[in-house]
N, C-alpha and C positions, 0 to 999 in steps of 0.2 A: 147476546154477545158470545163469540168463541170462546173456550177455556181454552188459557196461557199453556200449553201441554208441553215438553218434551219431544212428546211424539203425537202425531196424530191419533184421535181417540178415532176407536171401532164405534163410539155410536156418535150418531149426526147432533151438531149445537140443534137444538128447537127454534131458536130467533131466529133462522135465518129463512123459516117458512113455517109459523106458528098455525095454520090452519091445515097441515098436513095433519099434525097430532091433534088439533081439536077444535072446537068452537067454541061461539059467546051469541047468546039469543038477544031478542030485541031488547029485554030486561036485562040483561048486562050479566046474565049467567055465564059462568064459565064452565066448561065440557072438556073434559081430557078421552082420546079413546082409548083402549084397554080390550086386549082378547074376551072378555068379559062382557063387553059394550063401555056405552059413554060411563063416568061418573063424575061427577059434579063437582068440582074444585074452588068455587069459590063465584063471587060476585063483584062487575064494576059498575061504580056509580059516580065514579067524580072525572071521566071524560065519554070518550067517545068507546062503543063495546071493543075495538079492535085494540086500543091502546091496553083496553084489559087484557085478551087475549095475550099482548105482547109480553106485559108484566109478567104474566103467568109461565110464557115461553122462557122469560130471561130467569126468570127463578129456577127453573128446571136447569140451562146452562150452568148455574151459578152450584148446582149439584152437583153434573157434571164435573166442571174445573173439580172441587174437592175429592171427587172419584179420582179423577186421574192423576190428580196429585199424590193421592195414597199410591196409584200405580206407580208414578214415580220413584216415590220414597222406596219402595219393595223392589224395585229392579237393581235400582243403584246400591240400595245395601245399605241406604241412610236411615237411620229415626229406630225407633222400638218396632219390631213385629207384633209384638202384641197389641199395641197400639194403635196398629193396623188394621189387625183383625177386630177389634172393638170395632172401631170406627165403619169400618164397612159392613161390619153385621148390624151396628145400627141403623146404615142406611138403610139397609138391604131390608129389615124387618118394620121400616118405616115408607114404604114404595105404597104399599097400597093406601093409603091415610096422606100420601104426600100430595099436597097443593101446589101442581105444580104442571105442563102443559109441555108433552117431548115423548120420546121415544122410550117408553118405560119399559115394556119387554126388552128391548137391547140394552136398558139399563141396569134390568136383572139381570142379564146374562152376564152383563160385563161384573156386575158386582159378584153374583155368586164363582167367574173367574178369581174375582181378586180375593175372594174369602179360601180359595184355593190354596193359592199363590201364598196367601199370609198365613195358613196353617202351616206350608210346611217351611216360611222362612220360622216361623216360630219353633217349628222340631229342629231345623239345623242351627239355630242360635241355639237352643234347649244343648243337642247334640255338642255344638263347640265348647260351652259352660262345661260340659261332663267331660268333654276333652279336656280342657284346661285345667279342673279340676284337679283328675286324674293325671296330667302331667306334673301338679303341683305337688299332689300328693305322694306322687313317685321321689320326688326330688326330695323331700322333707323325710320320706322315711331311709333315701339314700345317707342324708346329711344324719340322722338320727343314727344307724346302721355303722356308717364313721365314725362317729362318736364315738360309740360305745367300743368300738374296738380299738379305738385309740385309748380308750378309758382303762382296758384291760391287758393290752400290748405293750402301747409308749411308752418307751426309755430314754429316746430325745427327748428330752421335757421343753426345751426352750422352742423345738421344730413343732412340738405337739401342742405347746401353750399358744403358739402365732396363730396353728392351723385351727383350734378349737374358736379364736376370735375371727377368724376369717368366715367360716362357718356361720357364726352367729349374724355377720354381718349379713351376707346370702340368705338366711332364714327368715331374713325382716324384709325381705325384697321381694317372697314369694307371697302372693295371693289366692284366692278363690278358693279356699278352702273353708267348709261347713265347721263351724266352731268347737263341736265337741271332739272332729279327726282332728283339726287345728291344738287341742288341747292335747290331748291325748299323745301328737306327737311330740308336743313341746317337751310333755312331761318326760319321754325318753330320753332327747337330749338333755336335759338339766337334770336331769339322773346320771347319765355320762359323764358330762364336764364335773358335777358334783364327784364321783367318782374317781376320777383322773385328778382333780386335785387332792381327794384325801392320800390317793396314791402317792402324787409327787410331793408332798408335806411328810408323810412317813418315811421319800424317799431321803428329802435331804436331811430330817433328823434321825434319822437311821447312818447317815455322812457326816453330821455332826460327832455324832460318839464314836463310829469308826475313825475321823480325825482324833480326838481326844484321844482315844486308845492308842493311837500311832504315834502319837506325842509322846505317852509316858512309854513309850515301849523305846521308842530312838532315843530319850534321856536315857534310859536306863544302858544300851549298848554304847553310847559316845563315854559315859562314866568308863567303860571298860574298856574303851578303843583306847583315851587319856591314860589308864592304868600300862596297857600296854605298849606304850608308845618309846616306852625308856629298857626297853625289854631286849638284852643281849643273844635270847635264845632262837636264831634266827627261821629256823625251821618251824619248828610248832606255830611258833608266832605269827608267819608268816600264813600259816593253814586257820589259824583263828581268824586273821582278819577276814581270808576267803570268807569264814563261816558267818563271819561278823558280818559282811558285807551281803551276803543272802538271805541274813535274819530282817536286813535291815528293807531291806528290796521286800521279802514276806510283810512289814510290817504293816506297809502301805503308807497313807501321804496326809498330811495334816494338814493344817490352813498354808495358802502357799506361801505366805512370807515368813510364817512360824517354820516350816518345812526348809527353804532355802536356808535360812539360820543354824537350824539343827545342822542339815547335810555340811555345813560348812566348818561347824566342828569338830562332826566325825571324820572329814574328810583332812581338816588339820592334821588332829592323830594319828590318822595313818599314813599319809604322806611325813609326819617326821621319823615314822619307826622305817618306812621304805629307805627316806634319804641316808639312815644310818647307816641298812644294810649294806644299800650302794655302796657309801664310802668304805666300810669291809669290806667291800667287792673287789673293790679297786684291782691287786694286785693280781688276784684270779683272770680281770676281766683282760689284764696285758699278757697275762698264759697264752687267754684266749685269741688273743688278737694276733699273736704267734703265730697259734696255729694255724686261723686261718689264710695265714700269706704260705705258711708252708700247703695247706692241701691248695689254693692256687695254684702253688706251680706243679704241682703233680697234675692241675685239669690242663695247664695250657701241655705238656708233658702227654696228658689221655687223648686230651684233642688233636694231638698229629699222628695217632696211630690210621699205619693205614688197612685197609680192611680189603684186598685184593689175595690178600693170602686171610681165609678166618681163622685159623689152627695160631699162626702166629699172635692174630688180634685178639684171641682170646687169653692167649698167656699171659702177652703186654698188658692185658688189660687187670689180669687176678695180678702180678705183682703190685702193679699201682692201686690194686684196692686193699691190700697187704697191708703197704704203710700207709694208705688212707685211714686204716681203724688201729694203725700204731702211734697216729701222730695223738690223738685225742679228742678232744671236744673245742667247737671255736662260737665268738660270741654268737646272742639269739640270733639278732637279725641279717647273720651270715648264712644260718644252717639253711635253710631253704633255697638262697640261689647256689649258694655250692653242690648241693645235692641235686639241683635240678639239672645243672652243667655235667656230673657226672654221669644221672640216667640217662641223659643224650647221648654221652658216647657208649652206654650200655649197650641203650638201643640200637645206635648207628653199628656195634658191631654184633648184636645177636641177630637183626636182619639183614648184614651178610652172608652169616653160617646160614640161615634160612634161606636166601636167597640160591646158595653154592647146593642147599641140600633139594631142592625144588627142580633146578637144572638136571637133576643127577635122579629124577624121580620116575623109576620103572615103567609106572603106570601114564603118566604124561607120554613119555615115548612110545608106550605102545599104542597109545590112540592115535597119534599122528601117522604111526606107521599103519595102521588101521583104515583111519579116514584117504592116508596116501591110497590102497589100496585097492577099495571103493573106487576111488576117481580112477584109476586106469581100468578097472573092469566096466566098468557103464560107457568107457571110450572106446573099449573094445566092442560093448555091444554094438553101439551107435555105426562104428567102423566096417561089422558083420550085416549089419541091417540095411548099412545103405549100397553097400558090394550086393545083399538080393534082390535090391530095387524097393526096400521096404522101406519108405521116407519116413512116413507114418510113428516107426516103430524105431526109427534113426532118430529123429527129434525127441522122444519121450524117452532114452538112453542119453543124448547130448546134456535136457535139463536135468535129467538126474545125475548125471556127472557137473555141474556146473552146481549146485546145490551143495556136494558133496565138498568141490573143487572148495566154495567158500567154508565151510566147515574145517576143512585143512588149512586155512590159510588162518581162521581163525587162533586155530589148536597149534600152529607153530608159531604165532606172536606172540601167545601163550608162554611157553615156551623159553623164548627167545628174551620176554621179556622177564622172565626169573631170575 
């Protein structure tokens, strides 16, 4: 019979002309040939000798198919290689001894191919294991390597606690690794994580007592904000709380709902020694509010100065800063726009004088007169050169005055615009 093959086998089925490869004598012996000569395979006695022969032919087939079936498996990439190679070096080393009636040198050949073939699918499985391996092992001494400096960096504790189970998760997914590097790494990491949380357990009991300390540190200032909170002596008092209030901020933070209670205290206190002052303030703050409707009208008063003449706008402008600093002080949240209204007309009239003194600036004028200069003498050449027929030497006088020309035009916009 043919073997079921994939692909057509390089050696012929034996059934399909069993006295090519051998014979069977009158006695029912069976004969295989062999570079070597006949040898003797076997005997038939329960039909006719050709049906022997046949038997002996389909046996040999039935080798075949299993040969090329290992070919199979080894092309396609399916089944064990090394199971391959077994199988075909036991064929291979059972050929002489085989009872069996076919083309055996072409069956050696083929077999000693496939013991080939399955060596070296066996070195490249061999080879991808060691890849795989070492890709494993990479990863686990990555994940390890993280660890541990998470173990000795981390100060997110809650980003560092996620990422540390993340990790573990990842670690349980990786394979192929030989048990004692498999151990070996483990142990790094659980050294790590071990690590990192004795870390973060010192951390938050290290924040437990720094709370506690923050505690008795803000009772102790609120006792003395309450103390001062009835306090006539507006000044000093006023610089304590400052101080009070930086000791308090120094102290640091205690559990948050213990902490929101405290600050709400100290914040009592000092908001009723504030509201006192204010109400003392009162009558100051209506001084204040005076004055500033008076410096108002000295701005709308600074703001019409005009600045076409600066000699004048500078005088206009020193009386009105005169009684600016006679009128006095006006409330907080005025001092800043009023002052900013006033440096606008400072400005708008010191870059007058600036402007009048730039116009009037020896040096600007004499460039211009300069660069004027230039452009009529390169016109002149230009004018000389081309009166001698000298075009040449006419054009390289025209660009250089034209060069120049733009220079001056530049140097009197200049100028002009001062």
């Amino acid at each position: 019979m043919e073997p079921v093959l994939g692909h057509p086998s390089p050696v012929p089925a034996a059934s399909a002309d069993p006295g090519r490869w051998g014979r069977v004598d009158a006695e029912g012996t069976i004969y295989v040939r062999t570079a070597e000569g006949e040898r003797i395979v076997g005997s038939w006695q329960a039909g006719a000798p050709e049906e022997g022969l046949a038997h002996f032919a389909r046996r040999f087939d039935d080798m075949l198919t299993e040969v090329e079936l290992i070919a199979n498996r080894l092309a396609a990439g399916g089944g064990d290689p090394k199971h391959a190679l077994s199988s075909a070096k036991t064929l291979r080393d059972g050929l002489d001894e085989a009872t069996v009636v076919g083309d055996l040198a072409g069956l050696r050949a083929r077999l000693d191919d496939l013991l080939t073939q399955a060596d070296a699918a066996v070195g490249a499985a061999r080879a991808a294991r060691d890849a795989q391996r070492a890709a494993s092992v990479a990863r686990k001494e990555a994940l390890a390597a993280e660890a541990e400096a998470l173990a000795t960096e981390a100060t997110q504790w809650k980003q560092a606690g996620d990422r540390f189970k993340t990790i573990l998760d990842e670690w349980r997914t990786i394979r192929g690794i030989d048990r004692k590097t498999d151990e070996q790494l483990w142990k790094r990491f659980a050294k790590a994580r071990e690590a990192f949380n004795r870390r973060r357990g010192s951390h938050f009991a290290d924040l437990d007592r720094q709370r506690a300390s923050a505690k008795t540190r803000k009772e102790e200032l609120i006792l003395e904000a309450e103390k001062l909170s009835d306090s006539d002596d507006w000044g000093p008092t006023a610089v304590r709380f400052r101080e009070l209030m930086a000791e308090w901020k120094a102290a640091g933070r205690a559990q948050k709902d213990t902490d929101d209670a405290l600050w709400q205290r100290f914040r009592t206190a000092q908001d009723a020694f504030f509201a006192r002052r204010s109400g003392s303030f009162a009558e100051r703050d209506a001084e204040f509010a005076a004055n500033a409707e008076a410096k108002k009208a000295l701005l709308t008063e600074a703001e019409k100065i005009e600045t076409s003449d600066p000699n004048a706008a500078r005088a206009a402008l020193r009386s009105i800063q005169e009684r600016w600093e006679a009128i006095g002080k006006v409330p907080r949240d005025d001092i800043r726009p009023l002052e900013a209204r006033l440096r606008a007309v400072e400005e708008k009239v010191r870059d007058a004088a600036d402007r009048q003194w730039r116009r009037t600036d020896p040096e600007a004028e004499a460039r211009v007169a300069q660069f004027r200069e230039r452009v009529a003498q390169f016109e002149a050449q230009a004018e000389k050169a081309r009166a001698a027929g000298d075009t040449r030497r006419a054009e390289q006088a025209e660009s250089q005055a034209d060069q120049w020309r733009e220079w001056l035009a530049t140097a009197e916009q200049a100028v002009q615009q001062r």
